[in-house]
KOLLUM-322859 format. One line per 10 residues: number of its first residue (from 0); their letters; for each residue x, y, z negated of C-alpha. Coordinates in steps of 0.001 Angstrom, whole numbers. Last residue first. Example, Ala and Ser with C-alpha at 12.3 -4.5 7.8 and 13.67 -1.06 7.14 Angstrom:
KOLLUM-322859
1	SA	13670:-1060:-7140  12300:-4500:-7800
END
This chain:
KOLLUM-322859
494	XXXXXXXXXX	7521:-10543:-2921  8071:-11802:-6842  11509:-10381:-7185  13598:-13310:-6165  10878:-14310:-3394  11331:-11197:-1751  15411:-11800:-2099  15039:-14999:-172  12709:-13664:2382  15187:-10957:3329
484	XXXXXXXXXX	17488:-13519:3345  15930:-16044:5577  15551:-13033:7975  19053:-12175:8426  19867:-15977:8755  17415:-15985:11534  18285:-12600:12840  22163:-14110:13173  20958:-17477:14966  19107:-14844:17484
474	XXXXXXXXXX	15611:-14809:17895  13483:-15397:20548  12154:-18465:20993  11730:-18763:17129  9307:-15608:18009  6669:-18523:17915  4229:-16992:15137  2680:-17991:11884  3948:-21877:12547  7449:-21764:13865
464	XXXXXXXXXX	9174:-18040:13124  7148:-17921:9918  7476:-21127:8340  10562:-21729:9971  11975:-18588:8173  10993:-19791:4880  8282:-19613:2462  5306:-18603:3867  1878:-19041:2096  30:-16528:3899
454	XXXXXXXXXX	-1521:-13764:2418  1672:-12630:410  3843:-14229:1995  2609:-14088:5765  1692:-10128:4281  5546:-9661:3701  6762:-10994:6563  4571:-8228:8833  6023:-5528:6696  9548:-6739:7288
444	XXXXXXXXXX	9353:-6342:11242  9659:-9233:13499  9408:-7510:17188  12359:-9622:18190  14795:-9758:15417  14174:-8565:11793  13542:-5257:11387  13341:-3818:8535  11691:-2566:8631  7191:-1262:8786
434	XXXXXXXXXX	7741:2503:8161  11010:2968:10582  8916:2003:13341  6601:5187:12660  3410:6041:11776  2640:3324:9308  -518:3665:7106  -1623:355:7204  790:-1964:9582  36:-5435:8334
424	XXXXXXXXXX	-3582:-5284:6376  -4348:-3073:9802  -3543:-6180:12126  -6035:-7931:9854  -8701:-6947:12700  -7403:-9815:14983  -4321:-11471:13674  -2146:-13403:15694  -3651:-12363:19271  -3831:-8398:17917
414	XXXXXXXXXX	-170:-8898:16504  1129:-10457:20259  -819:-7682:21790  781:-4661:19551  4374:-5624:20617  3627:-6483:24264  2142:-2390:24708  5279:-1302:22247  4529:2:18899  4968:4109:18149
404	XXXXXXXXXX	1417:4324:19503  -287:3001:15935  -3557:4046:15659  -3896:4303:19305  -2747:1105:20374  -4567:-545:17758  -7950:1001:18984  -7221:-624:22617  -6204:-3352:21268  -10020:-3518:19790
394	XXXXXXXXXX	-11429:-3214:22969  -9433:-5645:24631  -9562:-8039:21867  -13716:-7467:22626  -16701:-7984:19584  -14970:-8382:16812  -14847:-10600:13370  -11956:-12936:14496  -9700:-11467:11730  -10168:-14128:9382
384	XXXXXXXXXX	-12153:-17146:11071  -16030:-16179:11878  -18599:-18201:11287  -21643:-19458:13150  -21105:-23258:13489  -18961:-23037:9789  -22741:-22888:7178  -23798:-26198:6669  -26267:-26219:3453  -25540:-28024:696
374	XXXXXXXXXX	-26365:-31823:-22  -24595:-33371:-3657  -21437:-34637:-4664  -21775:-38464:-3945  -24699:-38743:-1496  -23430:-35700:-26  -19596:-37199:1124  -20478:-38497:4246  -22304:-35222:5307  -19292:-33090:4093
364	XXXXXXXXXX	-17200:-35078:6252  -19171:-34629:9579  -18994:-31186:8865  -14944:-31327:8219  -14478:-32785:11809  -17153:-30591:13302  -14676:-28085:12391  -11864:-30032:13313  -12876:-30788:16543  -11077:-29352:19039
354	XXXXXXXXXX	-7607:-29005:17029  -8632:-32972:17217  -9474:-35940:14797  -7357:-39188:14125  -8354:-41202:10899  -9452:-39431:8024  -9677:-41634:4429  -12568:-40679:2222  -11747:-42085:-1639  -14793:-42607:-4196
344	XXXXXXXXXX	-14499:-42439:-8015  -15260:-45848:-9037  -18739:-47317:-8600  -17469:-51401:-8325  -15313:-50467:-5429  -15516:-46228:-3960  -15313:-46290:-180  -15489:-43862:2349  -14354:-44272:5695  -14171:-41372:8565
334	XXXXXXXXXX	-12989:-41991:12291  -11848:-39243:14402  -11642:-39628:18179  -8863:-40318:20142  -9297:-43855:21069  -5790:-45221:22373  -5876:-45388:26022  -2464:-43370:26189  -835:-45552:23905  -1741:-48466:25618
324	XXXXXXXXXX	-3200:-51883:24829  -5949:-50601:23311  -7093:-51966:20248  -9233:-49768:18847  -7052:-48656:16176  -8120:-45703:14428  -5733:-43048:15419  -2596:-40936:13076  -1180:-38784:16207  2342:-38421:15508
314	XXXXXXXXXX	4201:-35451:16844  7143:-34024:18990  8999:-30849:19903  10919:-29383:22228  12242:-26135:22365  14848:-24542:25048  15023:-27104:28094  16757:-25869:30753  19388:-28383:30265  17171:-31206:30239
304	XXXXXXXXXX	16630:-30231:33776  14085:-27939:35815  14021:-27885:39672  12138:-25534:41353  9979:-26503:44094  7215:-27773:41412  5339:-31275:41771  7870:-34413:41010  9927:-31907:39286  7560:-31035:36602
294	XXXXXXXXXX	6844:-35248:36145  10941:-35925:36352  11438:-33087:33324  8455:-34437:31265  10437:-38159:31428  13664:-36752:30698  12463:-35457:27444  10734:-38374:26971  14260:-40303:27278  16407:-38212:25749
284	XXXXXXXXXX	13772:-38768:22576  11348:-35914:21569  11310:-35595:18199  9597:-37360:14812  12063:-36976:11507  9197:-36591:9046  6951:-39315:10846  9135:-41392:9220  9032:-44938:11052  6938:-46411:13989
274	XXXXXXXXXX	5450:-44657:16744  3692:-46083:20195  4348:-43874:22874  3017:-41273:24998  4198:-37865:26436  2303:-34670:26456  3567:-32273:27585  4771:-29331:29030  5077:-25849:28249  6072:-22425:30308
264	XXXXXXXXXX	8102:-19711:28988  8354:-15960:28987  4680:-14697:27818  4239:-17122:24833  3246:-20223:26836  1749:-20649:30506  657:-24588:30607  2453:-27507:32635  -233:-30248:31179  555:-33877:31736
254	XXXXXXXXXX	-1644:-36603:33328  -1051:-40425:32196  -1817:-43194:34562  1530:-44482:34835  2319:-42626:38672  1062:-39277:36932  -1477:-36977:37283  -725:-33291:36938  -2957:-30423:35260  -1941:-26797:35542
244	XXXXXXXXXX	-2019:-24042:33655  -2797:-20653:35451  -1952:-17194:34566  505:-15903:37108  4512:-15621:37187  5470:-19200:37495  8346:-21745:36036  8924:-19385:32958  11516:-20835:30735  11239:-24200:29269
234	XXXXXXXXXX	9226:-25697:26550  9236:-29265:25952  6724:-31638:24532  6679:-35234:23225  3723:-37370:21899  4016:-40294:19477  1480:-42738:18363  718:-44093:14891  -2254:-46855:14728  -4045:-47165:11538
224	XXXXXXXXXX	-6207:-50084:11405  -4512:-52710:8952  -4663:-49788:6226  -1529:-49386:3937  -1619:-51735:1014  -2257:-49960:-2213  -474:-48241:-4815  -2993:-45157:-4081  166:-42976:-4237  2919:-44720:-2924
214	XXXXXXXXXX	1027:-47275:-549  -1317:-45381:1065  627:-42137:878  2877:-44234:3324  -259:-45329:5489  -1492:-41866:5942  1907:-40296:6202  628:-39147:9962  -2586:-37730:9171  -2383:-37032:5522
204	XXXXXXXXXX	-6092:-36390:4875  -6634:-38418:2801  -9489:-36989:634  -10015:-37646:-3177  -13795:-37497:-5113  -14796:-36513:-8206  -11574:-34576:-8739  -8771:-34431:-11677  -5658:-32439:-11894  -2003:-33746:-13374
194	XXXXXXXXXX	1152:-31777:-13916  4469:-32322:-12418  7521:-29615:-12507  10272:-30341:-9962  9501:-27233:-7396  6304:-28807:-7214  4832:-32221:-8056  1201:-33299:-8278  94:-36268:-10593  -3583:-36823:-10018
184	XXXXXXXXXX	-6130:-38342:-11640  -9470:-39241:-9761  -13023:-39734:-11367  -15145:-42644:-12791  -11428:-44612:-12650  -8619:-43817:-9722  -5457:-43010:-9909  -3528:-41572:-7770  557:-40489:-7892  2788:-38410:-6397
174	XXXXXXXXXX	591:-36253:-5016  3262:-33707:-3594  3219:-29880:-3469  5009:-27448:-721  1798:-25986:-1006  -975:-25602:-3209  -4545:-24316:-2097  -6730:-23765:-4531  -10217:-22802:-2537  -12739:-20460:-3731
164	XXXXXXXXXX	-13850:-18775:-678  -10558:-16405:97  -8637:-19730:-642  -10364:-21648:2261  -10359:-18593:4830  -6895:-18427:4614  -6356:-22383:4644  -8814:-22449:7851  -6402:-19009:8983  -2896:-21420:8369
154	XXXXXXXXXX	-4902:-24067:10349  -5599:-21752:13488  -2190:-20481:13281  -232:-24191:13596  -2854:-24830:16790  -2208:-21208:18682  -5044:-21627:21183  -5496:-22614:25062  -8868:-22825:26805  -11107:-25026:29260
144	XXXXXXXXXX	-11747:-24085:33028  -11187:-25836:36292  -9775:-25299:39624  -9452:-28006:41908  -7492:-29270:44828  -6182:-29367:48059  -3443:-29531:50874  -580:-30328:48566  2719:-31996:50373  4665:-28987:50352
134	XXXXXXXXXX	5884:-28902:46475  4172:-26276:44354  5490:-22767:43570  2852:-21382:46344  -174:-23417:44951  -1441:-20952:42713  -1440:-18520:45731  -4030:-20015:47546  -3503:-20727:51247  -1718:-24010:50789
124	XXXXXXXXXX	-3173:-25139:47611  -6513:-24523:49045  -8755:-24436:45813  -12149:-26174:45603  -14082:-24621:42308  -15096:-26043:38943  -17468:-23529:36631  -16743:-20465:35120  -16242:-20628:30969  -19616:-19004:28463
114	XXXXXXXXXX	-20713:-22999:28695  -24298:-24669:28057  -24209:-28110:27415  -20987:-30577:27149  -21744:-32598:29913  -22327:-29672:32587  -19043:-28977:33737  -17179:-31508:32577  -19682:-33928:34789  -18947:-31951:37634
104	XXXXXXXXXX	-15195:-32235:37204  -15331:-36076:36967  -17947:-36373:39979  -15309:-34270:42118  -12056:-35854:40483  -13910:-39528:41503  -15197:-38324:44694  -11437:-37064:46025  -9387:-40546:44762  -7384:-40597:41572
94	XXXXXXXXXX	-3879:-41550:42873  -2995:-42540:46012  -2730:-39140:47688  -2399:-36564:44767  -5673:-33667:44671  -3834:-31332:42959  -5381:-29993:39285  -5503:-26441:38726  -6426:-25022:35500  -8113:-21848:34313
84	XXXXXXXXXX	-7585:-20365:31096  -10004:-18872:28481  -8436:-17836:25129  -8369:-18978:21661  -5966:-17008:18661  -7600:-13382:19027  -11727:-14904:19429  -11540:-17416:16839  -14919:-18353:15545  -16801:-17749:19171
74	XXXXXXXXXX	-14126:-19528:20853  -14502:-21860:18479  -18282:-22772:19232  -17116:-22518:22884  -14873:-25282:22575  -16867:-27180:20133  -19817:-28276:22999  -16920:-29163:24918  -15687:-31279:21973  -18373:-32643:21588
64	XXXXXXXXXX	-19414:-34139:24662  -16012:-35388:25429  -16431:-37510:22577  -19835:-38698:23257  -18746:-39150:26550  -15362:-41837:26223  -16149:-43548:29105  -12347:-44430:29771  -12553:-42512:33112  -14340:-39362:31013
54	XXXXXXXXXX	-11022:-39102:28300  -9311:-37496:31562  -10699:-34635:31413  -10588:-34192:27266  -12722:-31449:26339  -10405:-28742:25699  -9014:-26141:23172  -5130:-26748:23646  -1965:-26454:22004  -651:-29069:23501
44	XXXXXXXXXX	-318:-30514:20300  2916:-30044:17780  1799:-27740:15252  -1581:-29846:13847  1100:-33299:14125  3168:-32155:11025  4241:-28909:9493  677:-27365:9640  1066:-25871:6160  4020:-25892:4500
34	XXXXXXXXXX	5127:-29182:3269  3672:-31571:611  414:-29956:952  -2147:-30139:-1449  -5745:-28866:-1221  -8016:-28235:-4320  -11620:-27420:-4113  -14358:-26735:-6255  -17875:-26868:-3978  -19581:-24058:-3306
24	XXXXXXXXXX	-20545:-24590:696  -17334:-22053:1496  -15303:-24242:-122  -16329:-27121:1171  -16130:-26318:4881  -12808:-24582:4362  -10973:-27422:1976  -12599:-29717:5194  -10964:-28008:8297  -7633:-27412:5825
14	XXXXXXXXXX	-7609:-31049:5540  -8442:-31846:9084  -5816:-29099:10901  -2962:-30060:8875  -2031:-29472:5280  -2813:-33249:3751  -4201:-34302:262  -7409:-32951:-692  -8901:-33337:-4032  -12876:-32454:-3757
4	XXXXX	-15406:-31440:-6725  -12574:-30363:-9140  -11117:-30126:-12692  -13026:-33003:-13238  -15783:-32879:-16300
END
């Protein structure tokens, strides 16, 4: 009998999405990551919860559909790490005309069913005060709603809930190998030592390395329909003081997203290219970077250079191809195939597939795969990620503050938006600052590195200053090293 029901290779959003949904229907699960978790494309989106606006003028609706239907499904799941915001898009002379942005936004509204969000209003750009930091020449537009999450954090919690189901999750592990016969054998390596596991069925779920895994594990010829395209973002200091993201169109038919980030900085993306190479070493080219600079400038008073750029980042979107022409018409919707030739031991291969989506993603997955490990009930549309099991963040901030009054207002919010009601796991019985060191730059403290490796899977300080929080923006070269360290000796005696 195989060690287990489901072998999935790939960390991001889809293979933790799946591990989740399977584990939690009974099925023995492995996941392997060759990486930390989320150290591809699922940490370098937009990092929102949305629909897809523009996806309507290429008649994508089903997919649009969905995903709105999934944005308040995961705002119910994820309450701390998803968040309403409203966005205003400028009506821009010879662009997109006035009925076409009005019929758009209407549809949004209503396509994907009933919605918790406010609806599309009229905004006077130059009475309202959203339009103040804009350039002259806006009269009008609209104000919409969709929402804005921490992507890297919502996989991490998938993987979480995963492992607290039954779930092996291995990271920083490679399948080397893949072979395939009534069931799958595996050759994983970590930390040089290789064993060998075997699963009824294996999942690719590489995104990006799809076609490279492909060919070194499977031995086979990467897949004629994979398409890899790029997109670039850059972070820059805080361009506005309010709440509001907004939504630019652009002279080459793109739009790009200038979205309130982490407090102090604003973000802005996405480019898009075509991508060939090592998805490892994906980043924003001069170019791109140049690109998102002209597009902010082109509609904001202030000017922002390369120069005031201080994080970009880039990813590679792994897409069916549907043989658009352009990168930005590429199909963004997730494709699944499942094959097994002459009644081997089948394969399912993910294409594409949204932070939107994933859960329906991984439902969608389990149905493929029934016929081959058996029917069980679908259980994610009502569930809860770790922590997410309240009612109000205000209301339960409110409760932090008071247990622990020693932490700072911004402190205590960041924890509450990372971690819901596992705040307490972090800072138990503490009742002073000097309970949780050391301290580790920003409002790092040592207790809260401990739980992201003990609960967590971290392993370095990009792991945790990258993808189980974004105080990488805010710590010094010297709190970095301090904090690798720290790590370093926790790992020398067993954390």
């Amino acid at each position: 009998m195989p060690d287990f029901d489901l072998a999935i290779v790939g960390g991001g959003i889809n293979g933790a999405g799946i591990a989740r949904d399977a584990a939690g229907r009974g099925f023995r699960v492995l996941l392997v990551e060759q990486n930390d978790l989320a150290s591809g494309t699922s940490s370098a989106s937009t990092k929102l919860i949305h629909g897809g606006l523009r996806y309507l003028e290429h008649g994508w609706f089903r997919l649009v559909r969905e995903a709105l239907a999934e944005r308040e499904v995961m705002l119910r799941m994820a309450p701390h790490l998803i968040r309403p915001m409203r966005f205003v898009l400028p009506i821009e002379a010879g662009m997109r005309p006035l009925w076409q942005l009005r019929l758009g936004l209407f549809v949004y509204d209503h396509l994907g069913g009933w919605t918790s969000l406010p609806w599309t209003r009229s905004v006077d750009l130059k009475g309202d005060p959203h339009g103040a930091t804009l350039k002259g020449r806006y009269r009008g537009g609209f104000e919409y709603s969709d929402c804005v999450t921490d992507d890297s954090r919502l996989v991490v919690l998938s993987a979480v809930d995963a492992a607290a189901r039954g779930a092996l999750i291995r990271t920083r592990t490679r399948c080397l190998r893949a072979e395939r016969a009534a069931a799958w054998s595996l050759v994983l390596e970590s930390r040089g030592r290789r064993e060998v596991a075997s699963a009824r069925v294996l999942v690719n779920a590489t995104g990006p390395w799809l076609g490279r895994f492909t060919e070194s594990a499977l031995q086979q010829p990467p897949p004629a329909e994979l398409r890899l395209d790029k997109g670039s973002h850059i972070v820059v200091r805080r361009l506005f003081g309010h709440d509001r993201g907004y939504i630019f169109q652009t002279g080459d038919g793109r739009v790009v997203f200038v979205v309130p980030y982490e407090r102090d900085f604003t973000l802005i993306g996405t480019t898009d290219s075509s991508f060939a190479g090592d998805p490892a070493t994906v980043a924003p080219s001069a170019e791109e970077i140049d690109y998102l600079c002209a597009v902010v400038n082109n509609h904001f008073r202030a000017v922002t250079s390369p120069a005031d750029v201080v994080w970009s980042f880039a990813g590679v979107r792994s897409l069916h191809d549907d043989g658009a022409s352009k990168p930005q018409d590429a199909m963004r919707d997730h494709v699944l195939t499942l094959e097994a030739p002459n009644g081997t031991a089948p394969l399912l291969t993910v294409y594409g597939g949204k932070i939107t989506t994933f859960r329906a993603l991984a439902e969608a997955a389990l149905d493929r795969l029934a016929p081959v490990i058996g029917a069980r009930p679908a259980w994610t549309r009502r569930s809860r990620l770790p922590g997410g099991d309240f009612r109000a963040l205000a209301d339960l901030t409110t409760q932090a503050r008071a247990a622990w009054p020693f932490l700072s207002e911004s402190h205590i919010g960041r924890l509450m938006q990372a971690y819901g009601t596992r705040v307490s796991t972090i800072l138990g019985s503490a009742r002073r600052a000097e309970d949780l060191g050391p301290w580790l730059g920003a409002d790092l403290t040592g207790a809260e590195v401990r739980y992201l490796m003990e609960h967590e899977w971290a392993r370095t300080a990009e792991d945790v200053l990258w993808r189980r929080t974004k105080l990488g923006l805010r710590v010094s070269a010297g709190e970095r090293a301090q904090l690798a360290k720290f790590m370093a000796d926790a790992i020398g005696s067993n954390v």
